[in-house]
C-alpha positions as CSV (number, residue, x, y, z in Angstrom):
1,X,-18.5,-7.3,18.2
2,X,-14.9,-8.8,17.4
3,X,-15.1,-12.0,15.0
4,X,-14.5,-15.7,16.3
5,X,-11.0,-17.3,15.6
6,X,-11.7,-21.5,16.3
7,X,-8.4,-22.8,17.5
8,X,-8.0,-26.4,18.6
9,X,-12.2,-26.8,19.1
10,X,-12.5,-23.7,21.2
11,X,-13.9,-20.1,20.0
12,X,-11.7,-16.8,20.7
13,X,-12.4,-13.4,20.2
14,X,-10.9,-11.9,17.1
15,X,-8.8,-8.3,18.1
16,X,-11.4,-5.4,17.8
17,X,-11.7,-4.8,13.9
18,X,-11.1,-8.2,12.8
19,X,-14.1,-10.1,11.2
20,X,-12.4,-13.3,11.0
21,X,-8.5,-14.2,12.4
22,X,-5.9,-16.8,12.9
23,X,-5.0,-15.7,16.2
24,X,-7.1,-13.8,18.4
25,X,-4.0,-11.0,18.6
26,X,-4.1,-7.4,17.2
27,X,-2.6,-8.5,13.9
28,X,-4.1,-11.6,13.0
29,X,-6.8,-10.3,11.2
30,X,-7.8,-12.2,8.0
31,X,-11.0,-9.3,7.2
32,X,-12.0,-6.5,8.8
33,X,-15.6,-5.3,9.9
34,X,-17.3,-2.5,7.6
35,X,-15.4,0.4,6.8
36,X,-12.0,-0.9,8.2
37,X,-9.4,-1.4,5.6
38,X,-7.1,-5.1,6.0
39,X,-3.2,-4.0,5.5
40,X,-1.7,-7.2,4.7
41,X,1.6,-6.2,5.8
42,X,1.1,-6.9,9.7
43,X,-2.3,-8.2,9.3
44,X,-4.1,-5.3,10.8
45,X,-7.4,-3.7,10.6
46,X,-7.2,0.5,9.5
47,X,-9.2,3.1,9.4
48,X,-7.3,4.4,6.5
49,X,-4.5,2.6,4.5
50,X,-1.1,4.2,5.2
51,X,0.8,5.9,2.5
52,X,2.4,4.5,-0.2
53,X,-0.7,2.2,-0.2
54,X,-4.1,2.5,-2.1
55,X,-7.5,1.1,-1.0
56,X,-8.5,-1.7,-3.6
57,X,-11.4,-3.9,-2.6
58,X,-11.3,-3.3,1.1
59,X,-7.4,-4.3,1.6
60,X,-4.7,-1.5,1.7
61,X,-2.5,-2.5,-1.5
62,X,1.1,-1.3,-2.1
63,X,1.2,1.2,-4.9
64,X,4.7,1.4,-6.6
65,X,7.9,1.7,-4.7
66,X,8.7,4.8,-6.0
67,X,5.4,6.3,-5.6
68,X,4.2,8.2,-2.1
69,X,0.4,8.1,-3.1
70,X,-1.2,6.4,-6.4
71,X,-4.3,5.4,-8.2
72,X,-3.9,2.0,-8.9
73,X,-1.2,-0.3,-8.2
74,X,2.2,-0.1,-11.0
75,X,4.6,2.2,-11.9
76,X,2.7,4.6,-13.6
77,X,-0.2,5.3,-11.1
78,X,1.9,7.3,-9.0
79,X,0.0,10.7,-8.3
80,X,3.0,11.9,-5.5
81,X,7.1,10.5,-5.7
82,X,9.2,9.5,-2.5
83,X,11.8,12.3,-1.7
84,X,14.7,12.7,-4.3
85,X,12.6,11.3,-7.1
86,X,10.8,13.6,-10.0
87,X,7.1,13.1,-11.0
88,X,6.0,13.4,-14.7
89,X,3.0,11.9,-16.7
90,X,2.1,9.8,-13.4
91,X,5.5,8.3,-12.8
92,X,8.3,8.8,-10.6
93,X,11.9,9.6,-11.8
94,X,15.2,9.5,-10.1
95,X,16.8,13.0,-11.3
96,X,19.3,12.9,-14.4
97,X,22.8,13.7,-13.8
98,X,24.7,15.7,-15.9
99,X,26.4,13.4,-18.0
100,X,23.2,11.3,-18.5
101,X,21.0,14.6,-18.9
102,X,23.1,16.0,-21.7
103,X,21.9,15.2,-25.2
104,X,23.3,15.9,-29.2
105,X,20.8,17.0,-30.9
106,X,20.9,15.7,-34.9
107,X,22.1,18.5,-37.0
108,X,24.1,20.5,-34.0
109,X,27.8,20.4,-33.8
Protein backbone atom coordinates (compact mmCIF):
# COMPACT_ATOMS: atom_id res chain seq x y z
CA UNK A 1 0.00 0.00 0.00
CA UNK A 2 1.14 3.70 -0.96
CA UNK A 3 1.33 6.08 2.30
CA UNK A 4 -1.36 8.99 2.95
CA UNK A 5 -0.41 12.57 1.97
CA UNK A 6 -3.36 14.96 4.14
CA UNK A 7 -3.74 17.99 1.97
CA UNK A 8 -6.37 20.67 2.88
CA UNK A 9 -8.43 17.97 5.32
CA UNK A 10 -8.58 15.31 2.68
CA UNK A 11 -6.31 11.94 2.42
CA UNK A 12 -4.41 11.11 -0.97
CA UNK A 13 -2.46 8.25 -1.87
CA UNK A 14 1.25 8.69 -1.68
CA UNK A 15 3.09 7.56 -5.36
CA UNK A 16 3.84 3.72 -5.01
CA UNK A 17 7.08 3.63 -2.69
CA UNK A 18 6.41 6.55 -0.80
CA UNK A 19 5.56 5.95 2.99
CA UNK A 20 4.72 9.47 3.63
CA UNK A 21 4.60 12.62 0.86
CA UNK A 22 3.78 16.19 0.34
CA UNK A 23 2.15 15.66 -2.86
CA UNK A 24 0.64 12.58 -3.84
CA UNK A 25 3.06 12.71 -7.27
CA UNK A 26 5.93 10.36 -8.10
CA UNK A 27 8.47 12.60 -6.55
CA UNK A 28 7.07 13.83 -3.49
CA UNK A 29 8.12 11.25 -1.30
CA UNK A 30 9.34 12.27 2.18
CA UNK A 31 10.25 8.20 3.17
CA UNK A 32 10.10 5.25 1.40
CA UNK A 33 8.49 1.78 2.34
CA UNK A 34 11.15 -1.11 3.35
CA UNK A 35 13.97 -1.73 1.30
CA UNK A 36 13.44 1.45 -1.04
CA UNK A 37 16.17 4.00 -0.76
CA UNK A 38 14.73 8.06 -0.61
CA UNK A 39 17.16 10.14 -3.23
CA UNK A 40 16.65 13.54 -2.02
CA UNK A 41 17.51 15.08 -5.22
CA UNK A 42 13.92 14.62 -6.99
CA UNK A 43 12.28 13.21 -4.02
CA UNK A 44 12.01 9.73 -5.26
CA UNK A 45 11.76 6.27 -3.95
CA UNK A 46 14.86 3.68 -5.40
CA UNK A 47 15.60 0.45 -5.46
CA UNK A 48 19.19 1.27 -5.54
CA UNK A 49 20.85 4.77 -5.12
CA UNK A 50 22.38 5.95 -8.42
CA UNK A 51 25.97 6.45 -8.81
CA UNK A 52 27.92 8.96 -7.41
CA UNK A 53 25.62 8.35 -4.31
CA UNK A 54 26.00 5.98 -1.22
CA UNK A 55 23.26 4.47 0.87
CA UNK A 56 23.45 6.02 4.41
CA UNK A 57 20.46 5.42 6.73
CA UNK A 58 17.94 4.54 4.08
CA UNK A 59 18.47 7.94 1.93
CA UNK A 60 20.83 7.91 -1.22
CA UNK A 61 23.56 10.58 -0.07
CA UNK A 62 25.95 12.32 -2.52
CA UNK A 63 29.50 10.97 -2.09
CA UNK A 64 32.15 13.58 -3.36
CA UNK A 65 31.94 15.35 -6.55
CA UNK A 66 34.90 13.93 -7.79
CA UNK A 67 34.10 10.48 -6.79
CA UNK A 68 31.94 7.88 -9.12
CA UNK A 69 31.33 5.38 -6.21
CA UNK A 70 32.41 5.92 -2.36
CA UNK A 71 32.22 4.60 1.19
CA UNK A 72 31.12 7.38 3.05
CA UNK A 73 30.35 10.84 2.11
CA UNK A 74 33.90 13.42 1.64
CA UNK A 75 36.69 13.66 -0.42
CA UNK A 76 38.55 10.84 0.56
CA UNK A 77 35.94 7.97 0.50
CA UNK A 78 36.02 7.76 -3.07
CA UNK A 79 36.55 3.98 -4.10
CA UNK A 80 36.08 4.88 -8.19
CA UNK A 81 37.05 8.76 -9.88
CA UNK A 82 34.72 10.54 -12.67
CA UNK A 83 36.50 10.24 -16.13
CA UNK A 84 39.74 12.33 -16.50
CA UNK A 85 40.53 12.24 -12.79
CA UNK A 86 43.31 9.76 -11.06
CA UNK A 87 42.40 7.63 -7.92
CA UNK A 88 45.11 7.15 -5.16
CA UNK A 89 44.81 6.43 -1.31
CA UNK A 90 40.84 6.78 -1.75
CA UNK A 91 40.82 10.10 -3.48
CA UNK A 92 40.39 11.48 -6.74
CA UNK A 93 43.03 13.57 -8.65
CA UNK A 94 42.86 15.76 -11.66
CA UNK A 95 46.12 14.66 -13.64
CA UNK A 96 49.44 16.86 -13.22
CA UNK A 97 50.64 18.68 -16.12
CA UNK A 98 53.90 18.89 -17.02
CA UNK A 99 55.04 21.93 -15.61
CA UNK A 100 53.12 21.25 -12.28
CA UNK A 101 54.45 17.45 -12.35
CA UNK A 102 58.01 18.34 -12.63
CA UNK A 103 59.86 18.52 -9.32
CA UNK A 104 63.85 19.54 -8.08
CA UNK A 105 64.87 17.29 -6.07
CA UNK A 106 67.37 18.78 -3.06
CA UNK A 107 70.91 17.95 -3.86
CA UNK A 108 70.30 17.51 -7.95
CA UNK A 109 71.44 20.19 -10.29
Amino acid sequence: SSGINAEYGQCQSCNPGCDACSRPTANNCSSCHEGLFLYPTDQSCLETCPLNTITKDGVCSSCHPDCMTCTDVGYDKCMTCQESLFFLDNRCYQPASAATSATTLPGAA
